[in-house]
C-alpha positions as CSV (number, residue, x, y, z in Angstrom):
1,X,-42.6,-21.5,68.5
2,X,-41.8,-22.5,65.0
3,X,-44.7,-24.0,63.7
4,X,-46.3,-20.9,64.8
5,X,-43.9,-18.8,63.0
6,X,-44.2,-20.9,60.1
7,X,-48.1,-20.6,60.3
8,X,-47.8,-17.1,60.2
9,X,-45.5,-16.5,57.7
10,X,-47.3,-18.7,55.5
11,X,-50.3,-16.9,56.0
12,X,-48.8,-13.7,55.4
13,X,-47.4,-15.5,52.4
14,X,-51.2,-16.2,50.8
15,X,-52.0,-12.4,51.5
16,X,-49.4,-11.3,49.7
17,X,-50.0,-13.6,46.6
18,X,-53.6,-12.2,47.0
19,X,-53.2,-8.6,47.2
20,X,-50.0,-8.9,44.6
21,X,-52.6,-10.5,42.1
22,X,-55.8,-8.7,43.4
23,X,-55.1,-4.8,44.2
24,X,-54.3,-4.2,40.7
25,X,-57.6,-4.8,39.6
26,X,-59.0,-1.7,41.4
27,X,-57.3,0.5,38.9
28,X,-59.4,1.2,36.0
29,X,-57.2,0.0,32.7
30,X,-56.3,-3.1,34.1
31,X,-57.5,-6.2,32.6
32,X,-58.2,-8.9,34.5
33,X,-56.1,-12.5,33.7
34,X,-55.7,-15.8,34.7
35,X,-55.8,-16.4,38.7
36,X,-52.3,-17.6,40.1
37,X,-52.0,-21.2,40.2
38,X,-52.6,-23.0,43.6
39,X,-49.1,-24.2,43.4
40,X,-47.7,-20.9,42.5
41,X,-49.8,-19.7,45.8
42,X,-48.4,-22.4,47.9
43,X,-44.9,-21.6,46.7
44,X,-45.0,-17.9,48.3
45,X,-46.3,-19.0,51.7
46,X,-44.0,-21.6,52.1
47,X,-41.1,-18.9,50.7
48,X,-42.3,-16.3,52.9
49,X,-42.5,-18.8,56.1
50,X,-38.9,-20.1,55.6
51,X,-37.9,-16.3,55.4
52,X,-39.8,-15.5,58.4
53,X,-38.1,-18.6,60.2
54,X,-34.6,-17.6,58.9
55,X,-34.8,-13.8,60.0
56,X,-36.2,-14.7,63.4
57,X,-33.4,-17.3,63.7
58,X,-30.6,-14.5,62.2
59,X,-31.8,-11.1,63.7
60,X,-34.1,-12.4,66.7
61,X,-36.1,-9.4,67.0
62,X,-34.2,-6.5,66.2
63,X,-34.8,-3.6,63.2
64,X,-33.5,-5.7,60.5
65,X,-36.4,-9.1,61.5
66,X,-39.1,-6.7,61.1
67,X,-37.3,-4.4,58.3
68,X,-37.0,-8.0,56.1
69,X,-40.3,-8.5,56.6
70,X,-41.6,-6.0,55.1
71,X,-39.0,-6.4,52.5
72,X,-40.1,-9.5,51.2
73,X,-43.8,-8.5,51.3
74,X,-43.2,-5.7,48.6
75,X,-40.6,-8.4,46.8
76,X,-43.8,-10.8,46.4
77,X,-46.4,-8.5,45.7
78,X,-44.1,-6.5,43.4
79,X,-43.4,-9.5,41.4
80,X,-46.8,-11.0,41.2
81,X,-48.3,-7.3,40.1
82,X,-45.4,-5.8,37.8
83,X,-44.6,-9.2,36.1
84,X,-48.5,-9.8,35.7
85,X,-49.9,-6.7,34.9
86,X,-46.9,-4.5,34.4
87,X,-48.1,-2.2,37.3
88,X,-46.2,-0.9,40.6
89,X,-49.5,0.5,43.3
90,X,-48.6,3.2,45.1
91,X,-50.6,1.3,48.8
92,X,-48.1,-1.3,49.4
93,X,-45.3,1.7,49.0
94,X,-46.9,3.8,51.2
95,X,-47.8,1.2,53.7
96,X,-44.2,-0.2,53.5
97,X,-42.5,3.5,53.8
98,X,-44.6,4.1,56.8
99,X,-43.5,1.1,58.9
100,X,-39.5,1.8,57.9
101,X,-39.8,4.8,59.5
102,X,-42.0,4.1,62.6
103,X,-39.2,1.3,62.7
104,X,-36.7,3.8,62.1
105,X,-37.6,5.8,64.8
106,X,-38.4,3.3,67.8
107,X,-35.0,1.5,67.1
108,X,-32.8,4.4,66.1
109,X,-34.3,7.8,66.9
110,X,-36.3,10.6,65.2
111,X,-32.8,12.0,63.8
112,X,-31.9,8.6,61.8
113,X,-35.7,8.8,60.9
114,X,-35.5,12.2,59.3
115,X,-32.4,10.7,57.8
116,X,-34.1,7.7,56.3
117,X,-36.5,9.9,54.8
118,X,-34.5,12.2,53.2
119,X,-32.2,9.7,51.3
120,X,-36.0,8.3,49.8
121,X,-36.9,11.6,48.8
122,X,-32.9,12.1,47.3
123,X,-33.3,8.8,45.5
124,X,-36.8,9.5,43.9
125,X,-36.5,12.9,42.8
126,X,-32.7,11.2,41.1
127,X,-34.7,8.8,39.3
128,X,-37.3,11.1,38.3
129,X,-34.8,13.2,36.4
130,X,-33.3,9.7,34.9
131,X,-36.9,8.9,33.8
132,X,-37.7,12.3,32.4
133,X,-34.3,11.8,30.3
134,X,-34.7,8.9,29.0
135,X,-38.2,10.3,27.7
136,X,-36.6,12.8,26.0
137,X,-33.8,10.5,24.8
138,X,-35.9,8.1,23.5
139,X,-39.3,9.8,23.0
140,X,-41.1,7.2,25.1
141,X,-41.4,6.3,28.8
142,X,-38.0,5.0,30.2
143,X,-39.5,4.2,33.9
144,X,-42.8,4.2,35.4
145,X,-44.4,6.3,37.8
146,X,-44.2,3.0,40.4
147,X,-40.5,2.1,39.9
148,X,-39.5,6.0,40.5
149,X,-42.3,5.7,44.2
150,X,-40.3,2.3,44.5
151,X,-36.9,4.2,44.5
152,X,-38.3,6.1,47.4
153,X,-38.6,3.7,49.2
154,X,-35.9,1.7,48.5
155,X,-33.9,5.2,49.9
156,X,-35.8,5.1,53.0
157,X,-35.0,1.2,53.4
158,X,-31.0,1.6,52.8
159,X,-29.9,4.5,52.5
160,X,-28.6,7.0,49.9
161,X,-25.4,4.8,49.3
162,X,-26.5,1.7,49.9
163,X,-29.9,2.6,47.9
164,X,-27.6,3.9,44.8
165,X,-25.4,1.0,44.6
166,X,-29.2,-1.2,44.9
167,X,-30.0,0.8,42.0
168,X,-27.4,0.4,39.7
169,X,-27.1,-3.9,40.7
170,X,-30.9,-3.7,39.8
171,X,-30.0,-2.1,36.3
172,X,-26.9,-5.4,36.1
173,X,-29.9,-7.6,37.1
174,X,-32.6,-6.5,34.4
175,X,-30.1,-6.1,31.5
176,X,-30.1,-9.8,30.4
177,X,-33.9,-9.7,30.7
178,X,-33.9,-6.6,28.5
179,X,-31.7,-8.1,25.6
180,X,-34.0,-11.0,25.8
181,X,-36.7,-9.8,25.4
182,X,-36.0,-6.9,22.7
183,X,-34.9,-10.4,20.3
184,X,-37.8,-12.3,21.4
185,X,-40.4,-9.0,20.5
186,X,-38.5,-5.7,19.7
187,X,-42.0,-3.8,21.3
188,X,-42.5,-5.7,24.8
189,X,-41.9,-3.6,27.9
190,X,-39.6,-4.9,30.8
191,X,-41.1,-4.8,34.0
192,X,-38.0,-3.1,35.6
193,X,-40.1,-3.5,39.5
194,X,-38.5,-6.7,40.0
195,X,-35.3,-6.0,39.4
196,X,-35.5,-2.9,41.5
197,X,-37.3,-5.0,44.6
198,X,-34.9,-8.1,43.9
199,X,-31.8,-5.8,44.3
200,X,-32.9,-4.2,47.7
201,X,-33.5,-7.5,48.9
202,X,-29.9,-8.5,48.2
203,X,-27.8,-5.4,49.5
204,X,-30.0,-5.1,52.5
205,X,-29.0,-8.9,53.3
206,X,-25.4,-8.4,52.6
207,X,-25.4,-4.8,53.7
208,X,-22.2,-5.1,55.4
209,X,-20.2,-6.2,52.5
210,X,-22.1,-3.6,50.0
211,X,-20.7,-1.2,52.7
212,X,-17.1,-2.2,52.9
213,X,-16.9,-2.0,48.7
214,X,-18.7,1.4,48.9
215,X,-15.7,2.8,51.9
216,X,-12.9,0.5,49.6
217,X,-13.9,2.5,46.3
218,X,-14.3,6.0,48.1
């Protein structure tokens, strides 16, 4: 049982790497660079097998094994695409979103479903408003289209609370990046994607604890 889990996670791995590195190429603009290393490729199937092993072994198979499954699909094809071609497409959202809430709904009901949904749609239309004024503030585009979708669906994922308090840890987590790179080159962009997706990750692993500061500070 787990080799087979391992072959499949693996697998799954590869097709993340691909469609990470791949997808973006069907939008216009992009320019195609460099294919991934084989190393690099190798790296995010064994990653995603050993998470695949670990959830299993953790959850068994519950909401949260197939939740962190799909979790660490749009971590590694998030990375791949925002780092490499500083672009967040909307598919792997959409696809993700969809399978929350079918999830959502088998293991909770419709009602925590309709729930789910509405802190995403909370969450995205919050950081729409946050990137609109930061466009104003600073005359240029403060957050992309992709990381206000990726809000979304980091709401639908957690939460309103636990989705807010992923926000603001992803904003901790891209801040040394930031300062970085504004002394390396004062006009590079900083793919803020990652952040966002590396930040879910972590609160939806230690939910519980994000949970008991969240009902310690209100």
């Amino acid at each position: 049982m787990i080799i087979i889990l391992f072959i499949i996670g693996f697998v799954l791995g590869l097709f993340y790497a691909f469609i990470g590195e791949k997808l973006p190429l069907l939008v216009p603009e992009v320019i195609e660079k460099e294919s991934n290393s084989w190393i690099l490729n190798l790296f995010i199937g064994v990653v995603n097998a050993l998470v695949l092993l670990v959830s299993y072994y953790v959850f068994g198979l519950s909401y949260e094994f197939f939740a962190s499954l799909i979790i660490v699909g749009l971590v590694l094809i998030i990375f791949i695409s925002d780092f490499k071609y500083m672009i967040i497409l909307d598919s792997p959202l959409v696809v993700a979103a969809i399978f929350i809430l079918i999830l959502r709904a088998y293991f909770y009901g419709f009602k925590n479903m309709g729930l789910s949904l509405l802190s995403g749609v909370v969450l995205f239309v919050l950081m729409l408003l946050i990137g609109l004024l930061g466009k104003k503030m600073f005359q240029k585009e403060a957050l992309g289209g992709g990381d206000i979708k990726l809000a979304g669906v980091i709401g639908i994922i957690l939460g309103f609370k636990l989705g807010l308090v992923s926000i603001i840890l992803s904003s901790l987590l891209a801040l040394p990046y930031a300062i970085g790179a504004m002394m390396l080159n004062k006009n590079s962009e900083v793919p803020f994607g990652p952040f966002l997706i590396s930040s879910m990750a972590i609160v939806f692993i230690f939910a519980d604890k994000f949970s008991n500061l969240i009902a310690f500070l209100f």
